[in-house]
N, CA, C and O of each residue as an XYZ file, in Angstrom:
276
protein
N       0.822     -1.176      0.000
C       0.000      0.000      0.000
C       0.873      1.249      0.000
O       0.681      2.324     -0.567
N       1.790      0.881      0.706
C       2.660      2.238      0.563
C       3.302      2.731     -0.515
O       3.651      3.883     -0.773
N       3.446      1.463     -1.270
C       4.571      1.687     -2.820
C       3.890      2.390     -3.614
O       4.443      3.098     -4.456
N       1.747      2.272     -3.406
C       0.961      2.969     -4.292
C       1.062      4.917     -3.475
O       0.644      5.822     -4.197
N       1.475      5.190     -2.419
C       1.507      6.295     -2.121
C       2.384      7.236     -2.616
O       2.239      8.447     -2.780
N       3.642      6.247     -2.904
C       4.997      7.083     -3.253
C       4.663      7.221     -4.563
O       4.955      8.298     -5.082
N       3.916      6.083     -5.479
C       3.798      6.325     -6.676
C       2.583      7.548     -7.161
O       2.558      7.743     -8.376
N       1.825      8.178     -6.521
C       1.071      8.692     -6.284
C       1.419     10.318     -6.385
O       1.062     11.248     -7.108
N       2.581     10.083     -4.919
C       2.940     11.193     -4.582
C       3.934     11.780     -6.068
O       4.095     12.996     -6.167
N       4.390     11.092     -6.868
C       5.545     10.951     -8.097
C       4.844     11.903     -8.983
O       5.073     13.056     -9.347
N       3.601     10.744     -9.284
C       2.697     11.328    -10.216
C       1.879     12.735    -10.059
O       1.320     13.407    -10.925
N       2.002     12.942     -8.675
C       1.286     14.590     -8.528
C       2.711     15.322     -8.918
O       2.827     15.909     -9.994
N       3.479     15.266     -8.236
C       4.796     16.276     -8.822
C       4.880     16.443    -10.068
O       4.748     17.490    -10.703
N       5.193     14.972    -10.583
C       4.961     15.348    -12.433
C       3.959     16.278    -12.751
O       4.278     17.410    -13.114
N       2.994     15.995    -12.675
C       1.527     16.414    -12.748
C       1.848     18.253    -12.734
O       1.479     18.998    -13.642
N       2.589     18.697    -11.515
C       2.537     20.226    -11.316
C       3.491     20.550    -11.882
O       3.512     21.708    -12.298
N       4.510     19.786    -12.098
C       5.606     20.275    -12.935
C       4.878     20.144    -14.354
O       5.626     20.170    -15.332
N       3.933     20.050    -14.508
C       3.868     19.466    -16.581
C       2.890     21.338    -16.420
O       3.103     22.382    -17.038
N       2.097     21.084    -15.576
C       1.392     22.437    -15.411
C       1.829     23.609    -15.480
O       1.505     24.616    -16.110
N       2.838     23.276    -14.537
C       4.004     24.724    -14.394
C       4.484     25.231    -15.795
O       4.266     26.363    -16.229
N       5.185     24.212    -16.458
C       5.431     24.091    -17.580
C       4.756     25.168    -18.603
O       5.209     26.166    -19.164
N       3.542     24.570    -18.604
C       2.434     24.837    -19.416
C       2.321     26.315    -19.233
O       2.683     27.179    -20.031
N       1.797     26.469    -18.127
C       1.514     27.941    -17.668
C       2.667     28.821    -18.178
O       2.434     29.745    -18.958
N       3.774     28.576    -17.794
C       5.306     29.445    -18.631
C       5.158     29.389    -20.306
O       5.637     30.327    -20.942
N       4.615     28.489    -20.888
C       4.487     28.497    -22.047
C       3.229     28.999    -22.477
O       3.066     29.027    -23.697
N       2.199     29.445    -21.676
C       1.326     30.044    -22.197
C       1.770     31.542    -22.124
O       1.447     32.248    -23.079
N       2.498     32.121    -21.065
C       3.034     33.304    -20.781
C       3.548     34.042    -21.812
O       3.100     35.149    -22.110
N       4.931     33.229    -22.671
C       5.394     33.283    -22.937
C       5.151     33.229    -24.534
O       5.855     33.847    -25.332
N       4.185     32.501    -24.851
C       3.350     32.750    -26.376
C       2.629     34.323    -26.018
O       2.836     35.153    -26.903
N       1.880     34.772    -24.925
C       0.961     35.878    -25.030
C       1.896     37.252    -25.339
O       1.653     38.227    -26.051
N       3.280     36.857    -24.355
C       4.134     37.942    -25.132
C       4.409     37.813    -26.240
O       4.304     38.814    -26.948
N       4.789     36.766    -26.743
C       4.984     37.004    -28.188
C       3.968     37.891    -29.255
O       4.269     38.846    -29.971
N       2.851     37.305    -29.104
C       1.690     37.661    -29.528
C       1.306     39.248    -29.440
O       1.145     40.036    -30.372
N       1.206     39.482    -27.988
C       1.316     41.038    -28.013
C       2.119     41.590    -28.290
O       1.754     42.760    -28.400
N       3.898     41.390    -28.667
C       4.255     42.036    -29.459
C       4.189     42.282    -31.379
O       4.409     43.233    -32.130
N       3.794     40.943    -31.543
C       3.465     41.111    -32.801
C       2.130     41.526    -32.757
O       1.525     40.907    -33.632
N       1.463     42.205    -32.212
C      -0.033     43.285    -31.990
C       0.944     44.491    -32.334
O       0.951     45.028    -33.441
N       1.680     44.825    -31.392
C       2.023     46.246    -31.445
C       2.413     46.447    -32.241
O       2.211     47.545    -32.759
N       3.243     45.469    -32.850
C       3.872     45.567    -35.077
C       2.947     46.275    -35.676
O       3.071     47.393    -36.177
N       1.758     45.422    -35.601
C       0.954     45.238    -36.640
C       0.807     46.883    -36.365
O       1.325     47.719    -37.106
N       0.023     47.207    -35.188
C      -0.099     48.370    -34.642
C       0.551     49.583    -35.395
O      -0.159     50.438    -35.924
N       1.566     49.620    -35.420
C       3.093     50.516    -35.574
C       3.140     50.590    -36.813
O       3.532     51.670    -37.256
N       2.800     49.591    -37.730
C       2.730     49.577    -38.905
C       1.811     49.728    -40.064
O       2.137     49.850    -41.245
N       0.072     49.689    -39.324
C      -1.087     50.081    -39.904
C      -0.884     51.504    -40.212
O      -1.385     52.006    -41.218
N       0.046     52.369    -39.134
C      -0.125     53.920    -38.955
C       0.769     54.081    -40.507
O       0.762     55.231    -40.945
N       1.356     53.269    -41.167
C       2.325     53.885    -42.125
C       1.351     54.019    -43.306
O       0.218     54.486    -43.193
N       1.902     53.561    -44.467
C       1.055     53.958    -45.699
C       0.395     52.793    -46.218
O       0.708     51.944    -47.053
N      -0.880     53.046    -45.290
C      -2.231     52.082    -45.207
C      -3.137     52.606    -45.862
O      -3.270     53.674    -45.265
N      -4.168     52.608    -47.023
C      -5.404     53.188    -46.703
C      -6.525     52.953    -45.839
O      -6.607     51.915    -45.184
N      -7.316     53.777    -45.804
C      -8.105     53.825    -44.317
C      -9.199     52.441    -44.764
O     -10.263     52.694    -44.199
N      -9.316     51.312    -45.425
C      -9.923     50.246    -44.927
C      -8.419     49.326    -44.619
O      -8.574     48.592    -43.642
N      -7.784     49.277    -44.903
C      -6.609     48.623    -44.858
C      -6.361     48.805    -42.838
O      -6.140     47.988    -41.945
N      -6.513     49.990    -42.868
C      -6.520     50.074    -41.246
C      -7.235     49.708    -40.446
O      -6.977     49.121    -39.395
N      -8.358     50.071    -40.936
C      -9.505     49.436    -39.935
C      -9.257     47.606    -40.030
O      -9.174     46.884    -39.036
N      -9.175     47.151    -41.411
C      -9.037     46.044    -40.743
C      -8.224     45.036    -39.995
O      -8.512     44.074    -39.283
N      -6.417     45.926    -40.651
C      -5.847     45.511    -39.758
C      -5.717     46.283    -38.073
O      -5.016     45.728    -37.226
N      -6.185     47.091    -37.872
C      -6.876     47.510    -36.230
C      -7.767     46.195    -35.490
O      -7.585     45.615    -34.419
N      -8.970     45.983    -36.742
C      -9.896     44.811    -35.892
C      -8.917     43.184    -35.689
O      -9.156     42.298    -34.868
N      -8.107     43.205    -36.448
C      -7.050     42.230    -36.134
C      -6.471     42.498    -35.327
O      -6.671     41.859    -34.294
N      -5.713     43.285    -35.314
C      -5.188     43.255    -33.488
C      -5.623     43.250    -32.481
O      -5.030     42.781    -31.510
N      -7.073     43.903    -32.421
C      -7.806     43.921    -31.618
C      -8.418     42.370    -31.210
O      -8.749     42.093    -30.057
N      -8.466     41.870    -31.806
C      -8.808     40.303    -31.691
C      -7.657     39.429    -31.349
O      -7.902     38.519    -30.557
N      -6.336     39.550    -31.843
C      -4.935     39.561    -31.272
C      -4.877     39.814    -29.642
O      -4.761     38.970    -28.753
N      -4.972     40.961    -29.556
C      -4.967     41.475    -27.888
C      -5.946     40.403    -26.907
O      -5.728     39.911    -25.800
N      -6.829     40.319    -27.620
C      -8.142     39.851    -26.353
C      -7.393     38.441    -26.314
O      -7.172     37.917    -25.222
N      -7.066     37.925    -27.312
C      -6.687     36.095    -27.468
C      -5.311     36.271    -26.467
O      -5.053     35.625    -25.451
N      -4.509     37.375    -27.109
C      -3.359     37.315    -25.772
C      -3.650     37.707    -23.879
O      -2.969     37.490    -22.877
N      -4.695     38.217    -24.057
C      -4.971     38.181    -22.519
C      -5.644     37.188    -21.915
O      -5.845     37.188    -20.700
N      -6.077     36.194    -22.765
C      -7.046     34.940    -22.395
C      -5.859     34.061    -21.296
O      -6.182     33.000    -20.760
């Protein structure tokens, strides 16, 4: 009974380490992401015409919300 505790106890560590993991890699995509927002951003302002902006605006804007999820 005990050998199933240690194995138990193994499998939760893994378990928070795979999480931990995860969580750093979700972090770490949202920065990415919001910086390629602010590109896009930085770069609509150049020589866009004004639907060209708006739609790349509603793209980032949809960019942003997915990176704060």
């Amino acid at each position: 009974m005990m050998g199933s505790d240690m194995a138990d106890g193994e499998t939760e560590r893994e378990l928070k380490h795979e999480l931990g993991n995860a969580q750093q890699q979700k972090l770490a995509l949202q920065h990415l992401l919001s910086k390629a927002v602010d590109e896009i951003e930085d770069l609509v302002e150049s020589d866009c015409n004004d639907d060209q902006k708006t739609e790349a605006l509603k793209a980032a804007a949809r960019l942003r919300r997915a990176a704060s999820l």
